[in-house]
ZADO-1210 file (C-alpha; in nm, 4 decimals, padded with zeros to 6 digits):
<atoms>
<atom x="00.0000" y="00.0000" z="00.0000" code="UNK" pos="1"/>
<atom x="00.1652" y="00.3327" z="-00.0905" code="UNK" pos="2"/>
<atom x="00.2274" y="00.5666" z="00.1828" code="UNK" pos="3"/>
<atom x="00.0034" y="00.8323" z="00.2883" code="UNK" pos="4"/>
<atom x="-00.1328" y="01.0863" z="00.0183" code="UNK" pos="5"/>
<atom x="-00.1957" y="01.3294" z="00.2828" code="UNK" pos="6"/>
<atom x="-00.0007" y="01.6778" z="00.3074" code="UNK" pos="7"/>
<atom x="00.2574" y="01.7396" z="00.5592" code="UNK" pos="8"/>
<atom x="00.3938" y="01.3984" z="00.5018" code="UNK" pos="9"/>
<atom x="00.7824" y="01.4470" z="00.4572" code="UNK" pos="10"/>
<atom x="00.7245" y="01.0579" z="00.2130" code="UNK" pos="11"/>
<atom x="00.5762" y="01.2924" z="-00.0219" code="UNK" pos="12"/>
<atom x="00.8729" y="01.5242" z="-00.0796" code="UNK" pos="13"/>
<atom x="00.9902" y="01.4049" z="-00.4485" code="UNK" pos="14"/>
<atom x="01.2855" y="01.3640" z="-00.6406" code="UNK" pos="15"/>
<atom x="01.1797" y="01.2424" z="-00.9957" code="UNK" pos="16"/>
<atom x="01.2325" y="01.1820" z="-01.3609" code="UNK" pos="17"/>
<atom x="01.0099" y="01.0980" z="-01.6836" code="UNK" pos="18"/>
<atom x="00.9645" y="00.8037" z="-01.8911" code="UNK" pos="19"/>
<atom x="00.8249" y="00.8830" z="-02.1490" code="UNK" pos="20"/>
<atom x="00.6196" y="00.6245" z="-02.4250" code="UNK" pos="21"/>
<atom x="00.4963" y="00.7222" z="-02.7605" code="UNK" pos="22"/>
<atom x="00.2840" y="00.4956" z="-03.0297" code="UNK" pos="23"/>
<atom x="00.2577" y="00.6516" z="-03.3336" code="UNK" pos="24"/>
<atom x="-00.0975" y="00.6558" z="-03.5196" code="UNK" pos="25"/>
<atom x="-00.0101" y="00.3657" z="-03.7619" code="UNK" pos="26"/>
<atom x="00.3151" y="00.3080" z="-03.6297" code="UNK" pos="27"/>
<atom x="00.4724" y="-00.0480" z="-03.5606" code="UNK" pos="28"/>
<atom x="00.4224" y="-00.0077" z="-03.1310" code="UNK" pos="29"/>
<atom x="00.5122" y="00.1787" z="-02.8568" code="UNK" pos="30"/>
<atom x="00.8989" y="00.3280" z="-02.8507" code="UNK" pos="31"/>
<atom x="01.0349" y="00.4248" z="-02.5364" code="UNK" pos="32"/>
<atom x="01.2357" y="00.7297" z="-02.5183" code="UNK" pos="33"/>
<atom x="01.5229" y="00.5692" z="-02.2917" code="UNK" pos="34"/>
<atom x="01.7028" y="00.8441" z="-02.1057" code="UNK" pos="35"/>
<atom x="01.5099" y="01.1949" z="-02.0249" code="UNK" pos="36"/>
<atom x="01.8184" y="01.4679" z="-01.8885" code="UNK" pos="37"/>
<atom x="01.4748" y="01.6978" z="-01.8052" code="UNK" pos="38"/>
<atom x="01.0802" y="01.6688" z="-01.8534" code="UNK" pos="39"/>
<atom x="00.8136" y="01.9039" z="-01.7855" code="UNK" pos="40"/>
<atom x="00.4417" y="01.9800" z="-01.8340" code="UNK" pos="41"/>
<atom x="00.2936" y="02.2943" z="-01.9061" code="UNK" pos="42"/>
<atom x="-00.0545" y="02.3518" z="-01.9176" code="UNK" pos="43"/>
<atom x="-00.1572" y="02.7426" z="-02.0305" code="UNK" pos="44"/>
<atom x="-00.5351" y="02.8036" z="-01.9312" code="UNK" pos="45"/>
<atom x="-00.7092" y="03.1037" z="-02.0874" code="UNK" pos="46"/>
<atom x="-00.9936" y="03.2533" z="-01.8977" code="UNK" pos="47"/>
<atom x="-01.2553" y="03.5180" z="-02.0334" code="UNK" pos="48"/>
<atom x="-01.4347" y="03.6848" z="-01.7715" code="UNK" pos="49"/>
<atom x="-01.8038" y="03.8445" z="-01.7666" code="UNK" pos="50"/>
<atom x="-01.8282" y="04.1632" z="-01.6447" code="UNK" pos="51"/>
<atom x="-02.1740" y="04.3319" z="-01.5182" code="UNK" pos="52"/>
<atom x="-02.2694" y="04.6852" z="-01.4134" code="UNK" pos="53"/>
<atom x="-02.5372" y="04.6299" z="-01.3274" code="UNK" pos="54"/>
<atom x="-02.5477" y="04.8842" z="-01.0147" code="UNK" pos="55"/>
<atom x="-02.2775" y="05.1397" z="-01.1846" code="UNK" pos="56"/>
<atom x="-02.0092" y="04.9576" z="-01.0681" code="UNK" pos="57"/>
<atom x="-01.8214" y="04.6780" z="-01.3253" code="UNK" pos="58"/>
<atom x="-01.7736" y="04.3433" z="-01.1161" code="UNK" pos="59"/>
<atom x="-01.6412" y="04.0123" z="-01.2092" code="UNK" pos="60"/>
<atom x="-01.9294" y="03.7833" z="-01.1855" code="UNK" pos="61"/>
<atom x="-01.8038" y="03.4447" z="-01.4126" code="UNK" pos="62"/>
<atom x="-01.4841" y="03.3143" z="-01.5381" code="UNK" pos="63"/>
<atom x="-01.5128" y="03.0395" z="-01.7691" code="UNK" pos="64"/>
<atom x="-01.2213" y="02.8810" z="-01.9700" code="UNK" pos="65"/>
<atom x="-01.1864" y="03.0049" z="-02.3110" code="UNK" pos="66"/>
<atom x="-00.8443" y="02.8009" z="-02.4248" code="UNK" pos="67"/>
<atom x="-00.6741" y="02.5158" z="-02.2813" code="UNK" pos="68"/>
<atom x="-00.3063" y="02.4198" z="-02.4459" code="UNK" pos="69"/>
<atom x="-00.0942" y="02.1702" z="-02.3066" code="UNK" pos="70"/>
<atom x="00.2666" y="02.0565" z="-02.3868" code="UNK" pos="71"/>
<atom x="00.5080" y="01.7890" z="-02.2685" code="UNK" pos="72"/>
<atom x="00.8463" y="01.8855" z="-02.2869" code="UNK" pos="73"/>
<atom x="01.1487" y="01.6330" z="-02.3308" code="UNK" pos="74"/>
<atom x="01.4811" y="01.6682" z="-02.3890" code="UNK" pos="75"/>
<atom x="01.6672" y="01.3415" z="-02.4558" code="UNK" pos="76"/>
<atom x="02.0453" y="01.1754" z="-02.5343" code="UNK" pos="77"/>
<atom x="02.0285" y="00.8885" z="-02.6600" code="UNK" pos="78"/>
<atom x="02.0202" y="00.9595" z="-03.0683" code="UNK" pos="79"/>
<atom x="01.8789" y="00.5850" z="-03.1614" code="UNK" pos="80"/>
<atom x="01.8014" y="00.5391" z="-03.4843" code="UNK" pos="81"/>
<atom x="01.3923" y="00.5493" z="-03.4097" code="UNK" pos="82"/>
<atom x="01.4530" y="00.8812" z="-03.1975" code="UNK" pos="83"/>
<atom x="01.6640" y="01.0961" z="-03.4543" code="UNK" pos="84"/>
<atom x="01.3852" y="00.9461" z="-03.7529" code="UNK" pos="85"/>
<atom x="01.1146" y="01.1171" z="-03.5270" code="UNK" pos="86"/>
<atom x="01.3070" y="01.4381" z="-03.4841" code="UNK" pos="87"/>
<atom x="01.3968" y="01.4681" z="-03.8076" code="UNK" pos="88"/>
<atom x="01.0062" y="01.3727" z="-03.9023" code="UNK" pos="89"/>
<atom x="01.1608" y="01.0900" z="-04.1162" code="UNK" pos="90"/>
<atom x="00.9375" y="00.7998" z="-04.2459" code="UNK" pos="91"/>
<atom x="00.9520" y="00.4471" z="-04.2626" code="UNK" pos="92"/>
<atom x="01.3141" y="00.3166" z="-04.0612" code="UNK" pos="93"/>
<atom x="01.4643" y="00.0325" z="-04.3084" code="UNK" pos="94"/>
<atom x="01.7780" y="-00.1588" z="-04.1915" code="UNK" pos="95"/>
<atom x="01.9067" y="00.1994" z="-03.9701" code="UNK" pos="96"/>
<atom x="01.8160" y="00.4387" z="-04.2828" code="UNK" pos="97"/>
<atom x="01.5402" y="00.6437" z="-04.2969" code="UNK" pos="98"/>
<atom x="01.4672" y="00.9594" z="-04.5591" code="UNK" pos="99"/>
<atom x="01.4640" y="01.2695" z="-04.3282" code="UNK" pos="100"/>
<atom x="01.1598" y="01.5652" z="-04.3351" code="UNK" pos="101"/>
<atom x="00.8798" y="01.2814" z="-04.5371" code="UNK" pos="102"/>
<atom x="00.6912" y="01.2334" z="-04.2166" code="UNK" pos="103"/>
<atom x="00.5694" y="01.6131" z="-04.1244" code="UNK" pos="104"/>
<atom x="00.3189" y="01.5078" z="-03.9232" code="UNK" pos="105"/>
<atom x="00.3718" y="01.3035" z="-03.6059" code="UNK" pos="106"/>
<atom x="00.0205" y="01.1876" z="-03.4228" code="UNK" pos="107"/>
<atom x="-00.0393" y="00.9225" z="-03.1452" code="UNK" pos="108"/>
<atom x="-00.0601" y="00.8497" z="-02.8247" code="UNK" pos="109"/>
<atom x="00.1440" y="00.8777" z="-02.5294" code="UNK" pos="110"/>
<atom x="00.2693" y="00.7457" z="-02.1450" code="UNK" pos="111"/>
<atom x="00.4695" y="00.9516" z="-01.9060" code="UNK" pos="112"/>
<atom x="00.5755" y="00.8188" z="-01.6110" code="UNK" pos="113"/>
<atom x="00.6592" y="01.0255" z="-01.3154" code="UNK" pos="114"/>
<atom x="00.9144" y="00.7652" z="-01.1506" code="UNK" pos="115"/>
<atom x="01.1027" y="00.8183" z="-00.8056" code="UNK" pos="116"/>
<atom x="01.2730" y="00.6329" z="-00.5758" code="UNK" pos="117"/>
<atom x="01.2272" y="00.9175" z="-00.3422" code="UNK" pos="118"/>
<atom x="00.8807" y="01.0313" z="-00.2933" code="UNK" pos="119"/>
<atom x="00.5604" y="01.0229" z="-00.5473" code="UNK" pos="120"/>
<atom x="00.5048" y="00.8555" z="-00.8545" code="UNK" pos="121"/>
<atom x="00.2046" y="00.8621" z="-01.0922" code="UNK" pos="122"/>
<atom x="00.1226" y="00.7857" z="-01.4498" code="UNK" pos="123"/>
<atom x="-00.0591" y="00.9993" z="-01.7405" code="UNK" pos="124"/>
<atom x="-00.2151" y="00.8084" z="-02.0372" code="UNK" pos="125"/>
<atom x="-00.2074" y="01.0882" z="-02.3011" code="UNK" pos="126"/>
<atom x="-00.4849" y="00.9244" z="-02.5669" code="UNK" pos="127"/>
<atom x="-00.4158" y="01.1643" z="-02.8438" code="UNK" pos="128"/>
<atom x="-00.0833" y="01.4142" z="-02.9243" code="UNK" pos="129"/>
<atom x="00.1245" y="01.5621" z="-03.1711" code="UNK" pos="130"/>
<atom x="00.5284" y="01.4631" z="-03.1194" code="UNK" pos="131"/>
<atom x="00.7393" y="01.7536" z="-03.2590" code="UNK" pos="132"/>
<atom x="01.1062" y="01.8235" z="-03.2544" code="UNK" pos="133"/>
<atom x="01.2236" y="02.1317" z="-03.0791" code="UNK" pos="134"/>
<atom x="01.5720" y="02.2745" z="-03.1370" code="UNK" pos="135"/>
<atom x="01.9195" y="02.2204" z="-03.1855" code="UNK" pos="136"/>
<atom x="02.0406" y="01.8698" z="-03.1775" code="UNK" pos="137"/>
<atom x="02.4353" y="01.8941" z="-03.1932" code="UNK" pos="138"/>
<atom x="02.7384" y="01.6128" z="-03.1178" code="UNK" pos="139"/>
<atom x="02.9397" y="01.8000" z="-02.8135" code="UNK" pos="140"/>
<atom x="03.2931" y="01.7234" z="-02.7687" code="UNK" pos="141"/>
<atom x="03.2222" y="01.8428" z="-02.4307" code="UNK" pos="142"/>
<atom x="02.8997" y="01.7151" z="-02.3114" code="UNK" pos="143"/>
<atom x="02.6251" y="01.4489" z="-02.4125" code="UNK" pos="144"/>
<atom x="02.4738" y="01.4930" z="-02.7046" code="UNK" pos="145"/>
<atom x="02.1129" y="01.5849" z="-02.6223" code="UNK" pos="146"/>
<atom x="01.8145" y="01.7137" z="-02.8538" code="UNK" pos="147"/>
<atom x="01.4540" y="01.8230" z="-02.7472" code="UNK" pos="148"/>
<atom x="01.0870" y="01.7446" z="-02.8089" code="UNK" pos="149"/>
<atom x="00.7708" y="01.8629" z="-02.7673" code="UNK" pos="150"/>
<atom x="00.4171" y="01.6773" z="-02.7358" code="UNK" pos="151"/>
<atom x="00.1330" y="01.8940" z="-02.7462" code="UNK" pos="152"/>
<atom x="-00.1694" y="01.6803" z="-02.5598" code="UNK" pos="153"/>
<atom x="-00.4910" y="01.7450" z="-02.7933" code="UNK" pos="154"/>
<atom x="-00.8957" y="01.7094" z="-02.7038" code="UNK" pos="155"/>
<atom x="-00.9824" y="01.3607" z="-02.7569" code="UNK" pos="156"/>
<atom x="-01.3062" y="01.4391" z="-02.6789" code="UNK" pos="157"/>
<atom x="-01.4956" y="01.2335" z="-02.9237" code="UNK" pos="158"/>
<atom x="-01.3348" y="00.9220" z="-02.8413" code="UNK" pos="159"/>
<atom x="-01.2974" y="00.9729" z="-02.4689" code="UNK" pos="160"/>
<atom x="-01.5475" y="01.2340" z="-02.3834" code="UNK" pos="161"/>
<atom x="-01.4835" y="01.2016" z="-02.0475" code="UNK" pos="162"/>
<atom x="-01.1037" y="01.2621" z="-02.0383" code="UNK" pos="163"/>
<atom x="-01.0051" y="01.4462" z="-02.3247" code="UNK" pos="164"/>
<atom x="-00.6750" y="01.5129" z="-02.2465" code="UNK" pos="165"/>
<atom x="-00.6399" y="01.1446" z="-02.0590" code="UNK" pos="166"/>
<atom x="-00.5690" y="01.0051" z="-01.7605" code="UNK" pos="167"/>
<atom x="-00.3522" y="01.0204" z="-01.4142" code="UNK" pos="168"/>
<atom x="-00.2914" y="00.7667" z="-01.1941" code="UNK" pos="169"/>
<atom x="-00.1357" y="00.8520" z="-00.8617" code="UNK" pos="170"/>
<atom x="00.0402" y="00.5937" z="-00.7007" code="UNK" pos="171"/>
<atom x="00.1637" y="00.7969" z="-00.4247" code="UNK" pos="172"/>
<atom x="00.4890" y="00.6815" z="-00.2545" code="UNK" pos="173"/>
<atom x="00.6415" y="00.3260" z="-00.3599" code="UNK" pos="174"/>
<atom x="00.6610" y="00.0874" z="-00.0748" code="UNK" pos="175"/>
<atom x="00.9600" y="-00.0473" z="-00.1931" code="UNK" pos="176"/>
<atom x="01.1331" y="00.2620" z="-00.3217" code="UNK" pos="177"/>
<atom x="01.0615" y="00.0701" z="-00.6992" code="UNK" pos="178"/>
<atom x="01.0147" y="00.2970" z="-01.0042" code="UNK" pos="179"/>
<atom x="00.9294" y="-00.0240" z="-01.2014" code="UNK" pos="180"/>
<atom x="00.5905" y="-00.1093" z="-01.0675" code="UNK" pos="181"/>
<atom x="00.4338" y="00.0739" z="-01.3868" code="UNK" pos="182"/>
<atom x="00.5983" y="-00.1456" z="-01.6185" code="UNK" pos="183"/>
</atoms>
């Protein structure tokens, strides 16, 4: 049983990292991303507010969403074969080759792990994104080699009405300190 979800539990404090799954509409399966150096999640929520005067004075009275845009963020180092082909939108891989900027458009679905051996973990099933590289990707004489992606999470509301943008599992803290219990 994983440890209390309750606040004010030092068990909760987290040090994490991403794994990050991707199945591409069409695509031969899931790939995993190996090794993510950072990951993120940014949601950007736009409100539009109604305004009445009703009594001379303009007061806030609703706030409803208006715009709702939300993007993984990955940056990566190991330059597979599979992972350059998707950042350089390639198509089909054949024997390690693979025609660069033919694939434009990169749609699926998605898993990201938030693994720790040190506080929380949880899981996100993404049912419908858009995989897109971002950046420089460069070999470093002086560093690892790293390049960057970005998955914008779109509305699946038609297929899964009820959770659009998917679904979180929290799993709170692992009883045996295990990031593997997801897979």
């Amino acid at each position: 049983m994983p440890t209390s979800y309750v606040p004010g539990n030092a068990d909760n404090y987290t040090i994490g990292g991403i794994r990050f799954y991707f199945t591409e509409d069409g695509g031969p399966g899931e790939l995993y991303f190996g090794n993510i150096v950072t990951g993120s999640f940014n949601s950007d929520i736009t409100f539009l507010d109604h305004f009445t005067a009703k009594t001379g004075t303009r007061v806030k009275d609703r706030s409803v969403v208006q715009e709702i845009a939300v993007v993984v963020s990955l940056t990566v180092d190991e330059p597979t074969v599979e992972l350059m082909n998707f950042f350089m939108l390639g198509g089909d891989v054949t024997l390690g080759v693979f025609a660069p900027f033919t694939n434009l458009e990169r749609n699926g679905s998605a898993r990201v792990f938030g693994v720790s051996d040190t506080g929380n973990q949880w899981l996100w099933n993404i049912p419908k994104c858009t995989l897109k590289p971002d950046g420089d990707f460069s070999y470093n004489d002086q560093d690892w080699s790293s390049f960057s992606f970005t998955v914008e999470v779109l509305d699946d509301s038609s297929t899964t009405p009820a959770s659009p943008y998917g679904t979180v599992t929290h799993d709170g803290v692992a009883d045996n300190g295990d990031p593997e219990i997801y897979i």
